[in-house]
N, C-alpha and C positions, 0 to 999 in steps of 0.2 A: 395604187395605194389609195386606199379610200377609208370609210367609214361603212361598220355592219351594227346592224342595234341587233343586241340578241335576247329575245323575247324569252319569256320563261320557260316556254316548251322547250328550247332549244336545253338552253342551261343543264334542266333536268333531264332531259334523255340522255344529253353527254353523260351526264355523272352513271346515270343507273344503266348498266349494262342489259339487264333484261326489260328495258322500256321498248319498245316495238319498235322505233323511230332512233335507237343507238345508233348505229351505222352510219344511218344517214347523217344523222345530226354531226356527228365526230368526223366524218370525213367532208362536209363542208366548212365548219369551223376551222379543219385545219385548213383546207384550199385557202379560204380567207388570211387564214394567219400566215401564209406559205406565200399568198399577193402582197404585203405588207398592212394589209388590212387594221386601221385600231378598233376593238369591240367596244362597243359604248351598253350597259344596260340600263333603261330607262328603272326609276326610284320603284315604279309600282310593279315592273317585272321581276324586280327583287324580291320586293317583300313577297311576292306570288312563289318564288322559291323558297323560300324558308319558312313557309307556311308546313309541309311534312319534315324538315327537319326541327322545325319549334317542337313538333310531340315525341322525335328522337331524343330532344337534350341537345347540350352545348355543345357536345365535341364534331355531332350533326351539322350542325348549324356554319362553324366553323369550318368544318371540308366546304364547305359552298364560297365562305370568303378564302379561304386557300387557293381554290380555283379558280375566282375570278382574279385573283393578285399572282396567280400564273400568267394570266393570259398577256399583258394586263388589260382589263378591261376597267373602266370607266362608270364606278355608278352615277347618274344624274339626275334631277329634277326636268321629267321635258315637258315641253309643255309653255302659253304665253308668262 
């Protein structure tokens, strides 16, 4: 049981099924979550995902914090 920081790319591939890296992505996230792993996502890998859903709209925007309040994942400021 440890700690996984999941960087933007990761996030966004989970979500979008035809991202070339889906697969992968979604079946180590889940090993992680399956170890007892907590997801931690640093403040700026956030905003890094919600930069293509800000020009979807809200309801966009929002599947991305659904997702992360599935996992639960962790946003944070990291950094000194």
């Amino acid at each position: 049981m440890g700690l996984i920081v999941l960087d933007a790319n990761i996030v966004i591939a989970v979500l979008n099924a035809q991202d070339a890296h889906h697969v992968a992505a979604a079946r180590a996230l889940a090993r992680a979550l399956e170890r007892g792993d907590s997801p931690l996502v640093p403040a700026s890998a956030y905003a890094e995902t919600l930069v293509e859903p800000a020009q979807a709209g809200p309801q966009a925007m929002q599947r991305i914090d659904e997702f992360l309040a599935s996992l639960p994942a962790d946003v944070t400021v990291c950094g000194p």
